[in-house]
Backbone as XML, in Angstrom:
<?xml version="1.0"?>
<chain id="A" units="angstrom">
  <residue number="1" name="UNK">
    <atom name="N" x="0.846" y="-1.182" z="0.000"/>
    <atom name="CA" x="0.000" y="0.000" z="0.000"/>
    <atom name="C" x="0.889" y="1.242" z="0.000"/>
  </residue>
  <residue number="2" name="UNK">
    <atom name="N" x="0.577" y="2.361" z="-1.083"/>
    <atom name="CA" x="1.496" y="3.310" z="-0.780"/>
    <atom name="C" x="0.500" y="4.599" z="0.236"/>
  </residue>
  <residue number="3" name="UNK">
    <atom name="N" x="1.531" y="5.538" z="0.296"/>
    <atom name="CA" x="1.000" y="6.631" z="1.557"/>
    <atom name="C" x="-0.416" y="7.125" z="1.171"/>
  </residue>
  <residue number="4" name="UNK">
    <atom name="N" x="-0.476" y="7.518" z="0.021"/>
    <atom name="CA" x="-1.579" y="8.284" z="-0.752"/>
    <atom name="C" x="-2.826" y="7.301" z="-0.495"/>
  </residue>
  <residue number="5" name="UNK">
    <atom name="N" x="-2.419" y="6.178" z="-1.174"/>
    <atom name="CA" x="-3.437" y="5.421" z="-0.368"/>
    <atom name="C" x="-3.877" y="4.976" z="1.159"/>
  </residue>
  <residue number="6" name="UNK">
    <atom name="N" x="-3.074" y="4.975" z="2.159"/>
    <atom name="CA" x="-3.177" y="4.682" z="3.503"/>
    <atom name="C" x="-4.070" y="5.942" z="4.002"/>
  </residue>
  <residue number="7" name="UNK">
    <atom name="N" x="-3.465" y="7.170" z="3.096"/>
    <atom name="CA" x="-4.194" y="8.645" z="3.946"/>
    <atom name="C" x="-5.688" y="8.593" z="3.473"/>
  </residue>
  <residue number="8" name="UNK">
    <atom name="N" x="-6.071" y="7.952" z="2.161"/>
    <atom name="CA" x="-7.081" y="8.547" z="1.627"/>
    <atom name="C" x="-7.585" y="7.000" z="2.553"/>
  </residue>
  <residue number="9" name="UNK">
    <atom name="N" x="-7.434" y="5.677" z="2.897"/>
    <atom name="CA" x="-7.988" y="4.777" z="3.960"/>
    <atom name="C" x="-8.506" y="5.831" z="5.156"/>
  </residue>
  <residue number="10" name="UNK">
    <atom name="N" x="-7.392" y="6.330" z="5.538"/>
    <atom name="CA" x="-7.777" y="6.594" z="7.212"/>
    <atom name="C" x="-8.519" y="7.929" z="7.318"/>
  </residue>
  <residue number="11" name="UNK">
    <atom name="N" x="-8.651" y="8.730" z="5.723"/>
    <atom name="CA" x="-9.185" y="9.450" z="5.793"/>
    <atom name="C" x="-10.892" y="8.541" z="5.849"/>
  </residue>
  <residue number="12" name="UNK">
    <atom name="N" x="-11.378" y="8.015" z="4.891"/>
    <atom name="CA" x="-12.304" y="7.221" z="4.855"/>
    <atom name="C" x="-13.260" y="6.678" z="5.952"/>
  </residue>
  <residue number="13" name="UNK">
    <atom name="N" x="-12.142" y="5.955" z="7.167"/>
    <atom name="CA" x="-12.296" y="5.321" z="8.171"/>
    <atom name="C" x="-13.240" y="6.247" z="9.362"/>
  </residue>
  <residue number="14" name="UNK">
    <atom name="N" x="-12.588" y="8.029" z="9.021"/>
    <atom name="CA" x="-12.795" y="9.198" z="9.882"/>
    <atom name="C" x="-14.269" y="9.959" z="9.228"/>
  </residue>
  <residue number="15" name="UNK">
    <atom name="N" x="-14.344" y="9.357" z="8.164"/>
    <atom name="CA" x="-15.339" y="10.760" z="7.186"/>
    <atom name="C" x="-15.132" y="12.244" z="6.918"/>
  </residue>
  <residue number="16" name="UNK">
    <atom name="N" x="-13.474" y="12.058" z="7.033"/>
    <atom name="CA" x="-13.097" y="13.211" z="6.823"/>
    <atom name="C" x="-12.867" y="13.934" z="5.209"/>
  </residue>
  <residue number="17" name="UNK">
    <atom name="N" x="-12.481" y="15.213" z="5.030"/>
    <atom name="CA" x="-12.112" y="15.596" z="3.786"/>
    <atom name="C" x="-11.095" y="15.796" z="3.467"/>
  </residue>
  <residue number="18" name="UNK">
    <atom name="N" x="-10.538" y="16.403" z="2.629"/>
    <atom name="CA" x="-9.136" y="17.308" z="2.692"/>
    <atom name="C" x="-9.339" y="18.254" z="3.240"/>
  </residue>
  <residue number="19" name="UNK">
    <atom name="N" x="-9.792" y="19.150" z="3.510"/>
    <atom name="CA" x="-10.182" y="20.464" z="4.394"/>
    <atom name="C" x="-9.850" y="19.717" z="5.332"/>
  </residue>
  <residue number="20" name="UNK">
    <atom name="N" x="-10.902" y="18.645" z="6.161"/>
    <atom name="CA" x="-10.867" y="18.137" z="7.394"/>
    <atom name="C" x="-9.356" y="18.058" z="7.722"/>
  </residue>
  <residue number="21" name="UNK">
    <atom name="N" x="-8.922" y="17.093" z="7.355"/>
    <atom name="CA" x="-7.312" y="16.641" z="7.442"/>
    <atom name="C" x="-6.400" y="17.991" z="7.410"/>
  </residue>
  <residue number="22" name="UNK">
    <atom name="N" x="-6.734" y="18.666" z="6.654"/>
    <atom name="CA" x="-5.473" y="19.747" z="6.632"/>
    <atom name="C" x="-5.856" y="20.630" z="7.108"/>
  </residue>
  <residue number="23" name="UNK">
    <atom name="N" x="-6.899" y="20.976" z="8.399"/>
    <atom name="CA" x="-7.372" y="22.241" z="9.378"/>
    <atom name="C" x="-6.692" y="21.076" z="10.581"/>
  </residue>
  <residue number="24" name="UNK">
    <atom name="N" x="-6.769" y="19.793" z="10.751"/>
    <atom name="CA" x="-6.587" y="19.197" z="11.742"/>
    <atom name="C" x="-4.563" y="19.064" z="11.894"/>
  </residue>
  <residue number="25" name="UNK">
    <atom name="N" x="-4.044" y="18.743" z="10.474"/>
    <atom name="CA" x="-2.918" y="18.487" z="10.519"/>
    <atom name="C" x="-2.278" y="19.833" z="10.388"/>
  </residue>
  <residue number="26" name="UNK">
    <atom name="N" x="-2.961" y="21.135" z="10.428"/>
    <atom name="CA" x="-2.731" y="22.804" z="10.545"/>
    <atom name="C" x="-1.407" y="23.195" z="9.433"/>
  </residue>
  <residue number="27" name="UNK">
    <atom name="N" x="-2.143" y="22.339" z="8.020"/>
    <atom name="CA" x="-1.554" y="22.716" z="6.956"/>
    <atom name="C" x="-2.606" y="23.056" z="5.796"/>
  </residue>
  <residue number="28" name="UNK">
    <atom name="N" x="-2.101" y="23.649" z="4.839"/>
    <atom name="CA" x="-2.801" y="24.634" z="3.894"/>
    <atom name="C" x="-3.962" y="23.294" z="3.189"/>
  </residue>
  <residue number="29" name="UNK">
    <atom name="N" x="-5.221" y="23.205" z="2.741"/>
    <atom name="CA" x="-5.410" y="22.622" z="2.030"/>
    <atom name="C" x="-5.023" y="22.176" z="0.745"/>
  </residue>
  <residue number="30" name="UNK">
    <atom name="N" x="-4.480" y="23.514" z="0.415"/>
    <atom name="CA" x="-3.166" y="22.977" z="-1.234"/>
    <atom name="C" x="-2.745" y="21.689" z="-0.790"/>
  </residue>
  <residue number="31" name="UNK">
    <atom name="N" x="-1.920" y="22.004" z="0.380"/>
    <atom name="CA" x="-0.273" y="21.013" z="0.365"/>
    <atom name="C" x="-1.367" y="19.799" z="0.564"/>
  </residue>
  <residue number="32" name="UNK">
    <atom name="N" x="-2.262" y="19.131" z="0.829"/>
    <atom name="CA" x="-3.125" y="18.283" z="1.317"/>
    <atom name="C" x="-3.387" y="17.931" z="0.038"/>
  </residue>
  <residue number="33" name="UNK">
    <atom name="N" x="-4.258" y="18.613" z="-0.310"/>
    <atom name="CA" x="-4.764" y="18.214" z="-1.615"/>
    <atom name="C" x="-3.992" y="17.685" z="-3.335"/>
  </residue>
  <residue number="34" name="UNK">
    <atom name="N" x="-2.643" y="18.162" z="-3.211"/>
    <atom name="CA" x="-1.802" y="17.971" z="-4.214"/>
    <atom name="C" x="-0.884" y="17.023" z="-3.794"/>
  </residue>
  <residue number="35" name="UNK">
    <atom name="N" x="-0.785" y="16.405" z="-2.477"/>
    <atom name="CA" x="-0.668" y="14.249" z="-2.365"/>
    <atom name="C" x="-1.494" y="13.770" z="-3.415"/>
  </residue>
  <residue number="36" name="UNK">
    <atom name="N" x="-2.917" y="13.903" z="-3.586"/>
    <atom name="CA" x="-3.790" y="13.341" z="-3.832"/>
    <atom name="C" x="-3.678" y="13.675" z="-6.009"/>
  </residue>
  <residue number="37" name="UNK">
    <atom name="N" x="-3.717" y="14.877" z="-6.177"/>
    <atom name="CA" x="-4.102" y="15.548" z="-7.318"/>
    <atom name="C" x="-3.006" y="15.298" z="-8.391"/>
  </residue>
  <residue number="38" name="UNK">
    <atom name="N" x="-1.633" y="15.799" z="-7.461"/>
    <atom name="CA" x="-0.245" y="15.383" z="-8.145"/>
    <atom name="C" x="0.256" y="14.058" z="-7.679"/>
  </residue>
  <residue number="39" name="UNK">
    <atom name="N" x="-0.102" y="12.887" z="-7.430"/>
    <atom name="CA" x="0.798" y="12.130" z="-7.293"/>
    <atom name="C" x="1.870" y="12.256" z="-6.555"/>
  </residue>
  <residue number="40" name="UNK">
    <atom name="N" x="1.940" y="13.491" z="-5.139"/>
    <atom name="CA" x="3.078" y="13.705" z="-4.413"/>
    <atom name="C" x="3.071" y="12.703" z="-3.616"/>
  </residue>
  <residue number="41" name="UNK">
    <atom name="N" x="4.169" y="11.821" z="-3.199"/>
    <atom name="CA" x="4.711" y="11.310" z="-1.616"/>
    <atom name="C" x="4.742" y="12.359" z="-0.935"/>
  </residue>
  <residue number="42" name="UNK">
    <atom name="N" x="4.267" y="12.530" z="0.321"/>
    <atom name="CA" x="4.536" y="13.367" z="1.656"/>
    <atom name="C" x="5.723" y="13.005" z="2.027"/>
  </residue>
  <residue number="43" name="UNK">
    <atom name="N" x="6.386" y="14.526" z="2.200"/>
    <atom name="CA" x="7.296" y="13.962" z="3.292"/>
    <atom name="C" x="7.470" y="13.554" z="4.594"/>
  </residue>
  <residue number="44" name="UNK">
    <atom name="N" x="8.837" y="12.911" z="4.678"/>
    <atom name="CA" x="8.270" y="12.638" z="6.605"/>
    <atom name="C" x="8.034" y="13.649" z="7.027"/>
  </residue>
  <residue number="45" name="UNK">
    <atom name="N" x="8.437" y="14.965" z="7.301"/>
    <atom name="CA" x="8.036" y="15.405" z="8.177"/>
    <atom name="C" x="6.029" y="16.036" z="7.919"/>
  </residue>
  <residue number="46" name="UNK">
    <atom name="N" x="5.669" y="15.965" z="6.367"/>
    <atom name="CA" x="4.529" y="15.751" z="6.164"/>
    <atom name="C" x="3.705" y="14.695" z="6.802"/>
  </residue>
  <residue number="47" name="UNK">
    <atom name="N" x="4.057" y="13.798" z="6.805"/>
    <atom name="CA" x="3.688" y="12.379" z="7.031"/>
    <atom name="C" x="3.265" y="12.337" z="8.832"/>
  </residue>
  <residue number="48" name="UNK">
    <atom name="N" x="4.643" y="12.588" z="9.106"/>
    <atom name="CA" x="4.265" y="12.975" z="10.919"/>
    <atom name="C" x="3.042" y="13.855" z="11.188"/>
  </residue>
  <residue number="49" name="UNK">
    <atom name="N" x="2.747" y="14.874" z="10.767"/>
    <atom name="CA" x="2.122" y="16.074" z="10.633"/>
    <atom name="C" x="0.642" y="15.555" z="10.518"/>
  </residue>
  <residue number="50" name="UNK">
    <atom name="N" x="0.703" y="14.748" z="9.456"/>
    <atom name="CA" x="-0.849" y="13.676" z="9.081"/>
    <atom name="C" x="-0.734" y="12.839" z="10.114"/>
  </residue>
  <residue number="51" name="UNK">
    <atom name="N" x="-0.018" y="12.104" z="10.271"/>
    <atom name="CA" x="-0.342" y="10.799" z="11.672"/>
    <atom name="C" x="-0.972" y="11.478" z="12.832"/>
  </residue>
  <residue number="52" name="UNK">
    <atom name="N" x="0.027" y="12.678" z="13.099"/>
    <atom name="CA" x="-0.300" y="13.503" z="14.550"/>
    <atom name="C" x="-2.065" y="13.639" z="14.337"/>
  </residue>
  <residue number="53" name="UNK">
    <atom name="N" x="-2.560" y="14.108" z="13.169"/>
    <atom name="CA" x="-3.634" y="14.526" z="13.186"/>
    <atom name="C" x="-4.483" y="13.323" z="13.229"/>
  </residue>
  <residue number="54" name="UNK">
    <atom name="N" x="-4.328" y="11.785" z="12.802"/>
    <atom name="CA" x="-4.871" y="10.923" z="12.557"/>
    <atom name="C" x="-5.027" y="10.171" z="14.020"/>
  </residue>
  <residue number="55" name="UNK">
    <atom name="N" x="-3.915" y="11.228" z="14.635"/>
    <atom name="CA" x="-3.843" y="10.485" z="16.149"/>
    <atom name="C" x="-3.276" y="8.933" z="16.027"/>
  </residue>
  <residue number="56" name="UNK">
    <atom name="N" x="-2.162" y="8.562" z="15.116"/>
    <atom name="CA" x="-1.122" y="7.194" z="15.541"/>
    <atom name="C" x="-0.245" y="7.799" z="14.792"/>
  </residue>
  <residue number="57" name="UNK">
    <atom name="N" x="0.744" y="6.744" z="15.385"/>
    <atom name="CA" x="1.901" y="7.068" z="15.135"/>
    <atom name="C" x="2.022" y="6.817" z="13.393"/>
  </residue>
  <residue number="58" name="UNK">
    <atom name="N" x="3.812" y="7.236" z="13.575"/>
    <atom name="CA" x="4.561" y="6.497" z="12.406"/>
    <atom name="C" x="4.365" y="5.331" z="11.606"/>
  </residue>
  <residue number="59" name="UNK">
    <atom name="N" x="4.371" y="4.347" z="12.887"/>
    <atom name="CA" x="4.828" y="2.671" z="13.078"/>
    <atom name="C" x="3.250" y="2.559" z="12.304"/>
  </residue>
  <residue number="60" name="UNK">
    <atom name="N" x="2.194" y="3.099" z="13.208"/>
    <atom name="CA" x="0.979" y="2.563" z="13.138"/>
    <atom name="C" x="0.589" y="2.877" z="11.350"/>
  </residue>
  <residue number="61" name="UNK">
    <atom name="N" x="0.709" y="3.875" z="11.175"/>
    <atom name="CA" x="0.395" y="4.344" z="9.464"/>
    <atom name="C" x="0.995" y="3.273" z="8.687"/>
  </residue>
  <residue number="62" name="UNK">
    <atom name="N" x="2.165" y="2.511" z="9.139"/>
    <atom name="CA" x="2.833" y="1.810" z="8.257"/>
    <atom name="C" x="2.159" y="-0.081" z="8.348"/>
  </residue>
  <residue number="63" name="UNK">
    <atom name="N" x="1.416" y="0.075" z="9.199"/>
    <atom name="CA" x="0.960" y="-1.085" z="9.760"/>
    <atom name="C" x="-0.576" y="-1.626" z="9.222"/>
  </residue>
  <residue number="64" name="UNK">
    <atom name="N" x="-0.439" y="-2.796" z="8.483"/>
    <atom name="CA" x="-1.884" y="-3.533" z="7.484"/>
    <atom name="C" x="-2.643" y="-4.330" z="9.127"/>
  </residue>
  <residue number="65" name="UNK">
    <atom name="N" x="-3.782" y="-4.016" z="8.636"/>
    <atom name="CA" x="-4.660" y="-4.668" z="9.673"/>
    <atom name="C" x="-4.137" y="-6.758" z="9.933"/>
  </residue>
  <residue number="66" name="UNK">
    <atom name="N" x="-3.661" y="-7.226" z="8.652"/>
    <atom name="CA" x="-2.742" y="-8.177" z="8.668"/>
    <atom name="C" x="-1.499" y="-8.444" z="10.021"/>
  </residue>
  <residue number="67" name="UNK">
    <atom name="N" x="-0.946" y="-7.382" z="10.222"/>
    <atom name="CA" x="0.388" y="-7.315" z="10.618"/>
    <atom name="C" x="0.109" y="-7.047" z="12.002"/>
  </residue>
  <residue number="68" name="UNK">
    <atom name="N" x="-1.706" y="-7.045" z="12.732"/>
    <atom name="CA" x="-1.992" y="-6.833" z="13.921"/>
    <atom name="C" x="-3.128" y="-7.381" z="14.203"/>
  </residue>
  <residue number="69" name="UNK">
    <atom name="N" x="-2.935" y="-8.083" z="15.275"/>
    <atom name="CA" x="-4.634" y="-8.411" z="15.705"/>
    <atom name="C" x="-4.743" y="-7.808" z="16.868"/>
  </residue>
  <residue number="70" name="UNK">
    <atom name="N" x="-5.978" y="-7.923" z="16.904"/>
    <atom name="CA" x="-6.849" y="-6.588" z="18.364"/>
    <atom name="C" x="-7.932" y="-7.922" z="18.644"/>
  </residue>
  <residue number="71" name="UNK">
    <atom name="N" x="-8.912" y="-8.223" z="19.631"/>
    <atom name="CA" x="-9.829" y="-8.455" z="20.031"/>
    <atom name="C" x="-10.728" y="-7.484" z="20.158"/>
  </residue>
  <residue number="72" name="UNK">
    <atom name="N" x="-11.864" y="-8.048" z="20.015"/>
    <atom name="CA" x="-12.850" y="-7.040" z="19.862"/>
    <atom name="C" x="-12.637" y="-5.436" z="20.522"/>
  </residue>
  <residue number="73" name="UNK">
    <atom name="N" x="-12.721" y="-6.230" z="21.777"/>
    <atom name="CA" x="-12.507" y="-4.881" z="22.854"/>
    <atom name="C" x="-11.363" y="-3.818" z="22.670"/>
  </residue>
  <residue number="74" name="UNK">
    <atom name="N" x="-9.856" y="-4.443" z="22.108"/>
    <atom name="CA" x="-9.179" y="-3.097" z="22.038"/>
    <atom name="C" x="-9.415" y="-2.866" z="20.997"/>
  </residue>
  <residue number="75" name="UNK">
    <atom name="N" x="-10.026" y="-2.851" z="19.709"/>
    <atom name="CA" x="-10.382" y="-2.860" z="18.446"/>
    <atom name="C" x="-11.404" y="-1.361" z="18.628"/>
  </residue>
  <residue number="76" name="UNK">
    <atom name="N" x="-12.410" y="-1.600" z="19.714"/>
    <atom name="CA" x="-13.053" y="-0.708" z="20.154"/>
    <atom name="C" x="-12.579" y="0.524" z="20.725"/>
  </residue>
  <residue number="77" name="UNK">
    <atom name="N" x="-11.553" y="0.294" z="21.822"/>
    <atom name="CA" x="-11.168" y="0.973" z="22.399"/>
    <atom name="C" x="-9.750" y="2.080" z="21.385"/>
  </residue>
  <residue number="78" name="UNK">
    <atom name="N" x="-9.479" y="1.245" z="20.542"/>
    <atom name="CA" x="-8.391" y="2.108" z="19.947"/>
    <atom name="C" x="-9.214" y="2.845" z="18.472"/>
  </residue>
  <residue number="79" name="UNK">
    <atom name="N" x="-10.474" y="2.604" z="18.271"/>
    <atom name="CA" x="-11.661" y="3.584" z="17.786"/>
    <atom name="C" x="-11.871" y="4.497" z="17.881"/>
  </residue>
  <residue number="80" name="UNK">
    <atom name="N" x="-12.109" y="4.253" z="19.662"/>
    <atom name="CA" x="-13.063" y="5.125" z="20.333"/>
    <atom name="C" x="-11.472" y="6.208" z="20.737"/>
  </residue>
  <residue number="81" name="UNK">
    <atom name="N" x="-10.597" y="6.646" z="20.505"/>
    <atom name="CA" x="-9.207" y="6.963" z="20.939"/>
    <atom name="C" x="-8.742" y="7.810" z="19.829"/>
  </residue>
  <residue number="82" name="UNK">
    <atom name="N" x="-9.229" y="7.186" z="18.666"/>
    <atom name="CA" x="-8.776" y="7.810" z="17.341"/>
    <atom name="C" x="-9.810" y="9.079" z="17.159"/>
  </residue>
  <residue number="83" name="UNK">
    <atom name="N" x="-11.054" y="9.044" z="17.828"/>
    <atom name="CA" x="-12.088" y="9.964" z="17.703"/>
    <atom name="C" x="-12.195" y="11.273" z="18.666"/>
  </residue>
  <residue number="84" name="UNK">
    <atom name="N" x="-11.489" y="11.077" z="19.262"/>
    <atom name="CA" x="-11.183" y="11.901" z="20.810"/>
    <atom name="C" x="-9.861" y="13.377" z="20.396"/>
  </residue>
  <residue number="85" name="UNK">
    <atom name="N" x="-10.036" y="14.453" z="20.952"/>
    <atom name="CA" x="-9.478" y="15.186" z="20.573"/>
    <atom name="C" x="-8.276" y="15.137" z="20.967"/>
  </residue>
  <residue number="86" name="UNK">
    <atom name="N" x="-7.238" y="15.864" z="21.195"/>
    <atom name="CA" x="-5.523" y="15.901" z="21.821"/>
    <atom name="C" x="-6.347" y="15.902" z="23.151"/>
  </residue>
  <residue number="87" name="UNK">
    <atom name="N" x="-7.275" y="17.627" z="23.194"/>
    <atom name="CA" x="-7.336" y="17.165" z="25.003"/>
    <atom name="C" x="-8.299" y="16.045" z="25.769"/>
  </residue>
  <residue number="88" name="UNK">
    <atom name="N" x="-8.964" y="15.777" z="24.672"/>
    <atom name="CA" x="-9.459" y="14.380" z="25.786"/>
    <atom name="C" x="-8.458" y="13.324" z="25.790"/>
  </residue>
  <residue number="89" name="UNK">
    <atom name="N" x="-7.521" y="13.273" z="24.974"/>
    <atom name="CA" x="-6.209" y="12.134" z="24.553"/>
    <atom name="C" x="-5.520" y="12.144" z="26.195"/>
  </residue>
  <residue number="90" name="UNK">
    <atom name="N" x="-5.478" y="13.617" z="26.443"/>
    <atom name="CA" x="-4.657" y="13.817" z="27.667"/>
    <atom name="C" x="-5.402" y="13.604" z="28.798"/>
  </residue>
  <residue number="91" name="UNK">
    <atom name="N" x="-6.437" y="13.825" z="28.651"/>
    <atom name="CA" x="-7.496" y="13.779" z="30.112"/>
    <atom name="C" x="-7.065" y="12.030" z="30.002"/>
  </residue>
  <residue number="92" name="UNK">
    <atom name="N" x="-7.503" y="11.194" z="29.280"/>
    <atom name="CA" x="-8.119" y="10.024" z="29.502"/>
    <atom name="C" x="-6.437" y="9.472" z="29.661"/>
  </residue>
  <residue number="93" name="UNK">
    <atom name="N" x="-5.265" y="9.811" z="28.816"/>
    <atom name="CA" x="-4.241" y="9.099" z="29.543"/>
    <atom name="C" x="-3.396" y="9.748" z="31.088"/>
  </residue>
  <residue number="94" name="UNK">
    <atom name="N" x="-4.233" y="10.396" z="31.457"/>
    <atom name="CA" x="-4.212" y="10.783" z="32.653"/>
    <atom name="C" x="-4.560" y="10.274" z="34.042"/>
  </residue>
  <residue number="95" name="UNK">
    <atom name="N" x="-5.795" y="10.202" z="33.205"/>
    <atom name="CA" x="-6.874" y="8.755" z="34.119"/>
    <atom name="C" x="-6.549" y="8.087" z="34.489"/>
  </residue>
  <residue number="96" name="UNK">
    <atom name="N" x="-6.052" y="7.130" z="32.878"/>
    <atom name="CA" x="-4.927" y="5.779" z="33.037"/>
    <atom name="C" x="-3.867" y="5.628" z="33.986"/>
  </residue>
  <residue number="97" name="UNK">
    <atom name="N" x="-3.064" y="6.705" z="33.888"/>
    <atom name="CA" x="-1.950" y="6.454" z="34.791"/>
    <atom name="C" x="-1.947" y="6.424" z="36.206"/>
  </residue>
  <residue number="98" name="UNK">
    <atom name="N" x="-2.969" y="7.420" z="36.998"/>
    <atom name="CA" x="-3.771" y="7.152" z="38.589"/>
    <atom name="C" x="-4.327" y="5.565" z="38.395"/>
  </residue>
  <residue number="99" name="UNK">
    <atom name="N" x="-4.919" y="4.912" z="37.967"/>
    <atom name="CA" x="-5.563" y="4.007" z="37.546"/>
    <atom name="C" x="-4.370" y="2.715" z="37.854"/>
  </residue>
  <residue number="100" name="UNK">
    <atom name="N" x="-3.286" y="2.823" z="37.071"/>
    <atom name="CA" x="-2.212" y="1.594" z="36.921"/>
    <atom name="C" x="-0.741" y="1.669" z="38.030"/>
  </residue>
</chain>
């Protein structure tokens, strides 16, 4: 799978747009939209920029649902995680850590 395709997946997954993605990844809709239009590879530091916003990492963008299994429950839980803003990201791994 190349990048163009993984972004326009996880864009999919979100119901997001290019607007969406590039107000979230706090880059121009051009640079967003011309991955897609021109055939650009992102660069890494593009690439980071999109993950951050997609909320996973590096590793994870590079990773086929193949190359991981989840059980239902964290399947859910890493859903329900991807949908959550930076500051609920922080509230809830906050939680976690009093918690463990």
């Amino acid at each position: 799978m190349d990048a163009r395709e993984r972004i326009r997946q996880l864009m999919q997954e979100r119901n997001w747009t290019i607007y969406r993605l590039a107000k979230e990844a706090g880059m121009s809709q051009t640079t967003v939209s011309n991955i897609f239009k021109r055939n650009n590879e992102p660069s890494i530091p593009t690439l980071r920029r999109l993950c951050a916003a997609f909320g996973i990492t590096m590793a994870q963008f590079f990773t086929t649902a193949q190359d991981t299994e989840h059980t239902k429950e964290q399947q859910e839980l890493i859903d329900s995680w991807e949908r959550l803003s930076e500051t609920q990201r922080q509230l809830l791994s906050g939680l976690i850590e009093t918690m463990t």
